[in-house]
C-alpha positions in Angstrom: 7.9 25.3 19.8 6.9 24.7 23.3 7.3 21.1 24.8 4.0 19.6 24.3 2.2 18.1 27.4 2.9 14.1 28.2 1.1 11.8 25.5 -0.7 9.3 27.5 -2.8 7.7 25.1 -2.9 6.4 21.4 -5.2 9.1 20.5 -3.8 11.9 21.5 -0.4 10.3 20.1 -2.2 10.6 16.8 -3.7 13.9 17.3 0.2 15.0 17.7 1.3 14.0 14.7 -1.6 14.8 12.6 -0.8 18.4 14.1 2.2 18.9 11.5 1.5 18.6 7.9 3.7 17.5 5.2 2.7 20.3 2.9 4.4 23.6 2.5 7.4 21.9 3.8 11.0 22.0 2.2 11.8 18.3 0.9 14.6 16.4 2.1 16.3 14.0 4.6 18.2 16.4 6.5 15.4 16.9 9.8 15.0 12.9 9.6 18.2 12.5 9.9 18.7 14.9 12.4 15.8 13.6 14.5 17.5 9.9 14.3 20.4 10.9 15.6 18.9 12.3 18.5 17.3 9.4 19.0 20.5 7.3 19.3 20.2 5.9 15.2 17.6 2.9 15.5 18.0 2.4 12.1 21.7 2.0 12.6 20.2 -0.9 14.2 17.8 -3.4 11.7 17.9 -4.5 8.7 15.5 -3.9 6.2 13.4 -4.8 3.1 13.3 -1.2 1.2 10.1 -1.2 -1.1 9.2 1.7 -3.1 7.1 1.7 -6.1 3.6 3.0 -7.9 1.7 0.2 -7.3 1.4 -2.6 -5.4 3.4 -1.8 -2.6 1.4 -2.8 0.4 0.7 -6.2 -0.7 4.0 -6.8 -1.8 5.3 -5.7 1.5 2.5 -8.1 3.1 3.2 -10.9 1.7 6.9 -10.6 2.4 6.0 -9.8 6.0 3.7 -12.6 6.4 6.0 -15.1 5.1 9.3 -13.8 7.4 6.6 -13.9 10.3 6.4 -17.8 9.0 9.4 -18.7 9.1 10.1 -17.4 12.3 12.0 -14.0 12.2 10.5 -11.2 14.4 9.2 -9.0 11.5 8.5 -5.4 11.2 5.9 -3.8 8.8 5.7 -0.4 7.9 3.2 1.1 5.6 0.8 3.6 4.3 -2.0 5.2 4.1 -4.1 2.9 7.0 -7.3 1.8 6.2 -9.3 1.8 9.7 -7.0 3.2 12.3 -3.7 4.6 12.5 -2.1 1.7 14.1 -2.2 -0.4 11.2 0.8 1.8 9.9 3.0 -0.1 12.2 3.3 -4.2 12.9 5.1 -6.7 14.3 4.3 -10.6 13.3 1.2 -9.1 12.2 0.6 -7.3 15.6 -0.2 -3.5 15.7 1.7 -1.3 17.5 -0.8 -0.7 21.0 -2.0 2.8 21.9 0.9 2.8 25.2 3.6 1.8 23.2 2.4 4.4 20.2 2.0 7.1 23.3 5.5 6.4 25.0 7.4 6.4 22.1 5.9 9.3 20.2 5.9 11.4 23.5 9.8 11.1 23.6 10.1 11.6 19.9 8.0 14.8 19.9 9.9 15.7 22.8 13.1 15.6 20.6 11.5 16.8 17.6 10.0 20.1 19.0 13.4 21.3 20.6 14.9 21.2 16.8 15.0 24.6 14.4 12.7 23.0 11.5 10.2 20.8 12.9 9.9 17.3 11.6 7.2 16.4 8.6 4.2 14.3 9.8 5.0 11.8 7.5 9.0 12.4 9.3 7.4 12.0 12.5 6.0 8.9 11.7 8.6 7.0 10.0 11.1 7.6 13.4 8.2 6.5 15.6 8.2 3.4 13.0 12.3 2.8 13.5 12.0 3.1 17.1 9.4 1.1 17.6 11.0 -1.8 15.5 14.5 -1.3 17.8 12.4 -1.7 21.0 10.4 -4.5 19.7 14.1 -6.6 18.8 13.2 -7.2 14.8 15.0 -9.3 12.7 13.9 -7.5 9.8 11.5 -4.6 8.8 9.8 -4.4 5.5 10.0 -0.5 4.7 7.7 0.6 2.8 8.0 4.1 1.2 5.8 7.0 1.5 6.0 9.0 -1.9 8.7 8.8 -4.2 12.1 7.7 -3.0 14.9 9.6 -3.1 13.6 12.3 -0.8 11.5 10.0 1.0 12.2 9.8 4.5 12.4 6.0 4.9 15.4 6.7 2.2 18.0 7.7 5.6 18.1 3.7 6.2 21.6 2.2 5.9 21.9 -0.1 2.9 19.1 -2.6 3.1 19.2 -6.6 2.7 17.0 -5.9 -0.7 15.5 -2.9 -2.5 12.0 -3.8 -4.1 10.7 -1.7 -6.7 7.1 -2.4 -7.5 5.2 -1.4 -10.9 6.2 2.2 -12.1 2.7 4.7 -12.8 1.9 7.7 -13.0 0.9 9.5 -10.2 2.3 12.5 -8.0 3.2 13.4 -11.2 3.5 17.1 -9.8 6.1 16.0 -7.1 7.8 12.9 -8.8 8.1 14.1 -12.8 5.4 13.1 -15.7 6.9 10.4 -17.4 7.2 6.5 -15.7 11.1 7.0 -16.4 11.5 10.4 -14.5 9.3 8.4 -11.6 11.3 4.9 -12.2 14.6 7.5 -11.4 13.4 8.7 -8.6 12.0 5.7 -7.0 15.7 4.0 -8.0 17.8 6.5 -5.9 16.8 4.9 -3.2 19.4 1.9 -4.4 22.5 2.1 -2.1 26.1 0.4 -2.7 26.3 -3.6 -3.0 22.3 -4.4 -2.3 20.4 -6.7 -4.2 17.7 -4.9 -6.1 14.2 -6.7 -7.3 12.5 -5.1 -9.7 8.7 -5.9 -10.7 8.6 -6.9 -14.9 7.6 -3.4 -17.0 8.3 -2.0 -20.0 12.0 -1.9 -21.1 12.6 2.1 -20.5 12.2 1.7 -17.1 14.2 -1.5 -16.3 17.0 0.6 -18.3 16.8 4.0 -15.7 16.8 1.4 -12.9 19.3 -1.0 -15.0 22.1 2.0 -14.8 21.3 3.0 -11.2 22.2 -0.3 -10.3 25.4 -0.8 -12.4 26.3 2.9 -10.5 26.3 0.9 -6.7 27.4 -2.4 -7.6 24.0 -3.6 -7.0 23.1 -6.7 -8.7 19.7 -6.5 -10.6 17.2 -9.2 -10.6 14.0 -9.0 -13.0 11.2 -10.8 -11.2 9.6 -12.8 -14.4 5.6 -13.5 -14.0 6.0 -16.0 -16.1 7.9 -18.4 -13.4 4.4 -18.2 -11.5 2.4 -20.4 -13.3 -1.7 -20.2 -12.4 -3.1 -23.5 -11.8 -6.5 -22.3 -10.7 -8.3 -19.3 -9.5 -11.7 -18.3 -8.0 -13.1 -15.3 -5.8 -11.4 -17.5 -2.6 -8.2 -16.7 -3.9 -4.7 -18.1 -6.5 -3.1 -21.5 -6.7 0.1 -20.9 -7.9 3.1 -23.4 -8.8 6.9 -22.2 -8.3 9.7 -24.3 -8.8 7.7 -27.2 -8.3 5.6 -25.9 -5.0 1.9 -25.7 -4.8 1.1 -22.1 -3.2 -2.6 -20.8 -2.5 -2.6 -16.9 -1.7 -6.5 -15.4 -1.0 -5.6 -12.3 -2.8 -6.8 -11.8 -6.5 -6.0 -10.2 -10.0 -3.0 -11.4 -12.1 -1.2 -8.0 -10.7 -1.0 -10.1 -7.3 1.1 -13.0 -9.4 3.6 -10.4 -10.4 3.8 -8.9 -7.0 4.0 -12.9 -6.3 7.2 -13.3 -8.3 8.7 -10.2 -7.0 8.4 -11.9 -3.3 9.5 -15.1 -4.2 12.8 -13.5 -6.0 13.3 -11.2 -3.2 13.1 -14.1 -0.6 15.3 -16.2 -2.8 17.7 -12.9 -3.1 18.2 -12.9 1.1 17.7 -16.3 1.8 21.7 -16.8 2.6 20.7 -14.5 5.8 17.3 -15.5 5.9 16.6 -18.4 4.7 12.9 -19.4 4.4 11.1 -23.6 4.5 9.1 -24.2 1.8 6.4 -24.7 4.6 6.9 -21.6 6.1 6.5 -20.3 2.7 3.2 -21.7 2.0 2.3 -21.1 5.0 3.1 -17.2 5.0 1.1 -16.9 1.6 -1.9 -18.3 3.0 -1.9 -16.1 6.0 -1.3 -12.8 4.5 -4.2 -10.2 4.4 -4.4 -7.0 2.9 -7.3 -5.1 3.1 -9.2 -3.1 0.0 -7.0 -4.4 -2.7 -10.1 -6.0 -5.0 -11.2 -7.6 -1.7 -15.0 -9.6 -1.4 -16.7 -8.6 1.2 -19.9 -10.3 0.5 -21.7 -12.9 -1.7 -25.1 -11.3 -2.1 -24.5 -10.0 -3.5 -20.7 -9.9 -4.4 -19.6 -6.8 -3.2 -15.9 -6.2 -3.8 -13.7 -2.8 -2.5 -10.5 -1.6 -3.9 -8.6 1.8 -3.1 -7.0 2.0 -6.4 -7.0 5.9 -7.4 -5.3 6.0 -10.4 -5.5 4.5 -14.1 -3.3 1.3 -14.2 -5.0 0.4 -11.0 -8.2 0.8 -13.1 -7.0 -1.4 -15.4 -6.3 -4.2 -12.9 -9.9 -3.6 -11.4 -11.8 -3.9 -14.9 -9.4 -6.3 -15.9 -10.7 -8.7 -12.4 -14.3 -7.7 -12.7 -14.4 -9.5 -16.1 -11.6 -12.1 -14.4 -13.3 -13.4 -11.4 -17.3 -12.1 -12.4 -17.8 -12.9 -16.0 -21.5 -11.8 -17.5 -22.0 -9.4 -14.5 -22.7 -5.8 -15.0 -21.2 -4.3 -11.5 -22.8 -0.9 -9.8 -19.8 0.8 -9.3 -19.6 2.8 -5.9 -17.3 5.5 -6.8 -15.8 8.2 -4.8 -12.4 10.4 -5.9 -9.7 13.0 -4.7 -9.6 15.6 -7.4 -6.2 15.6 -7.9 -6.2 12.0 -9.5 -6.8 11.6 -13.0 -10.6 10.6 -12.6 -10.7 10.9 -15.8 -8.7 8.2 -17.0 -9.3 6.1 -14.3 -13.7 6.1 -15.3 -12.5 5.7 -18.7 -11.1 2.5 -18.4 -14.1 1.0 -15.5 -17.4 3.2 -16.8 -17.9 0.8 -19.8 -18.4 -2.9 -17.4 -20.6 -0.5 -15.1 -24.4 -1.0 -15.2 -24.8 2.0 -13.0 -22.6 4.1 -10.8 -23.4 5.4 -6.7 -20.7 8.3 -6.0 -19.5 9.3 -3.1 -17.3 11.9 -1.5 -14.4 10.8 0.1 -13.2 11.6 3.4 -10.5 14.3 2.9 -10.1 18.2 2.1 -9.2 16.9 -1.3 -12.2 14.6 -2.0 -14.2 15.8 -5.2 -17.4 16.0 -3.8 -20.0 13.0 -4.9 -22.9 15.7 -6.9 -20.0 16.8 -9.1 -18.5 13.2 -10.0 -22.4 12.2 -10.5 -22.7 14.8 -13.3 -19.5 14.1 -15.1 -20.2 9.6 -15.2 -23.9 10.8 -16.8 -21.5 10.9 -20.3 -21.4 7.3 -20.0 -24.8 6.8 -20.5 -25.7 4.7 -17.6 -27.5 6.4 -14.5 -25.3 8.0 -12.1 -26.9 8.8 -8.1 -24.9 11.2 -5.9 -25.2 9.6 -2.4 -25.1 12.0 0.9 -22.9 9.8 2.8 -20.8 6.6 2.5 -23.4 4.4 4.2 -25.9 5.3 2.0 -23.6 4.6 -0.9 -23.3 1.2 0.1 -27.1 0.6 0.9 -28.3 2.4 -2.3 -25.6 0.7 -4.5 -26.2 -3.5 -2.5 -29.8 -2.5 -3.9 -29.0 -1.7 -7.8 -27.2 -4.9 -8.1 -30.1 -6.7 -6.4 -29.5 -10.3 -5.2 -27.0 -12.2 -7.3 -25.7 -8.8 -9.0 -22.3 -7.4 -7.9 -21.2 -4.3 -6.5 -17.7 -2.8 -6.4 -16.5 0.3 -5.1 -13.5 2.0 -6.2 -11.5 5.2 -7.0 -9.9 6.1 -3.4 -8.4 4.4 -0.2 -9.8 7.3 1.9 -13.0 5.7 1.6 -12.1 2.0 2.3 -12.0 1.6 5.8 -16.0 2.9 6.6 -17.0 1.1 3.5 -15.7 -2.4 4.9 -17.6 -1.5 7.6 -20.6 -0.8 6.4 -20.9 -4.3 4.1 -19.3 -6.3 7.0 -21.4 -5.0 9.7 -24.5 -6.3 7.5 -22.7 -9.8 6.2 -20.1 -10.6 8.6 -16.4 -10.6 7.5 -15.7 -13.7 4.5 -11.8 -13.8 5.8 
């Protein structure tokens, strides 16, 4: 390919990557790899957090970045998808990544990465713009947070890490990653390298076992991160009060999913803390900062209007399992748009019964199912279903089913987050 012209700004930064898909494209780490080493190996450099995982990811890898911010340690965060803008993908203390740091880097990247045979993924490109970012930037640390998968994920070309996190097993990419939670749980687990300290979220005892003999393969010692050590002493739409080992901890994010991705942080910060060792203040503190957008989030009080970007059925289950949690008595309009590759099916099956009525909308990506069609199919559940012609109008039409005191949430794809937040918190300012 020919060089491409000088990236001056964030945008057209973006516009570069966005240029080279990650479909149709031969897995595997080998053009990462090849790209870093043009680069000069800034992984080679940092030390990372590894998290891969189903669900609960992100705010696993926020709260761990908010609380290393805390306690002081220049702390990188990478994640995905973003919710309003690109830069989100990559932080520092909680800091984006600007548009002339995103253009100088990714200009000399690209530079590197249209001179090789096989161009570079767009989820390759990104991940090297990530490392280098982090090297220029000094971190400490850098949560990692993978993409798809693991073992032929390309945040998997990291030496070994300081901890590999492994968050609740599901199923989804079921076409990419195998169709049981045990072929998934394996592939997620290669991503375990010689020696490290592994922390693995509390599920059902066939998948503890895959990632139970992955470790005993590298030497890696396996902790089980135990819910049960986080005792609830109180909870209300604000957010969790939590006790650990005697400490009083208040985290603004909801749903008892969030203590187990509670007790996965705490035993990953105990599992480093000989190299990074973390106050109790600074841990309270970091838990009471952290954010993280569209996971069962209020937005509103009036009414409650509450956004998640679960997609698939166990974060279904969490959803229903909240609405009756944190809004007991209250029928919720559910504002629903899908990709129709998930299984809608068994994610409506396990929300459609709490809902009073349901506004659908299409989500913005080639993949969305459009809003008409997902209208038709919730009219089985007997409630009445209205296909809305844009997101905005979702929100308006769905704020004025539930009426007042009633409750609204919107659910089914993180696609649609970001211009749904801004719709509800352009009419009642942000809660947070």
């Amino acid at each position: 390919m020919d060089k491409h012209p000088p990236l001056t700004t964030g945008a057209q930064a973006v516009e570069y990557i966005h240029s080279f898909s990650w479909l149709g494209s031969r897995p595997g780490l080998s053009r990462t790899r090849q790209l870093l080493a043009a680069m000069g190996n800034p992984e080679q450099q940092l030390q990372f957090i590894h998290i891969v995982g189903t669900n609960g990811k992100g705010s696993t890898a926020a709260m761990l970045a908010s609380v290393l911010t805390a306690a002081g340690y220049t702390t990188g965060l990478y994640t995905s998808p973003y919710i309003h803008h690109f830069e989100e993908r990559m932080t520092v203390n909680g800091a984006e990544i600007t548009g002339d740091e995103l253009a100088a880097i990714t200009s000399w990247v690209g530079g590197l990465a249209d001179q090789m045979e096989e161009h570079p993924t767009e989820f390759e490109l990104v991940t090297c713009v990530a490392l280098e970012f982090f090297r220029r930037r000094g971190c400490d640390i850098v949560v990692l947070e993978a993409g798809m998968g693991g073992r032929l994920d390309s945040t998997n070309v990291i030496p070994a890490p300081q901890a590999v996190v492994i968050t609740n097993i599901g199923l989804d990419h079921t076409a990419q990653l195998g169709n049981t939670v045990e072929a998934i749980a394996a592939e997620k687990a290669a991503v375990i390298k010689d020696g490290c300290p592994v922390i693995l979220y509390e599920q059902k005892e066939s998948v503890t076992q895959v990632v139970r003999e992955v470790c005993q393969a590298h030497g890696a010692s396996l902790t089980i991160a135990r819910a049960q050590d986080v005792v609830l002493d109180r909870e209300s739409p604000e957010g969790q009060w939590w006790s650990w080992k005697g400490q009083s901890l208040f985290v603004p994010l909801l749903g008892d999913n969030q203590r187990h991705n509670g007790a996965v942080v705490l035993s990953t910060l105990e599992a480093i803390s000989a190299k990074y060792p973390v106050s109790p203040q600074a841990l309270a503190q970091g838990l009471e900062r952290v954010r993280w957008p569209g996971r069962f989030e209020v937005l509103s009080r009036n009414p409650w209007f509450v956004v998640d970007g679960g997609h698939n059925p166990q974060c279904a289950a969490t959803v229903a399992d909240n609405l009756k949690r944190y809004f007991p008595g209250k029928a919720p309009v559910l504002l629903m748009g899908v990709l129709e590759d998930k299984d809608r099916a068994g994610l409506c099956e396990l929300v459609a019964p709490l809902a009073q009525a349901f506004v659908t909308i299409t989500p913005p990506s080639p993949r969305a199912l459009d809003a008409e069609t997902l209208a038709h199919e919730l009219t089985a559940y007997g409630k009445p279903a209205y296909a809305a012609a844009s997101i905005s109008q979702g929100v308006e039409q769905a704020m004025e089913l539930a009426v007042a005191d009633g409750l609204v949430c919107a659910l089914g794809s993180l696609y649609s987050v970001g211009e749904i937040r801004t719709c509800v918190l352009s009419k009642k300012g942000d809660l947070s």
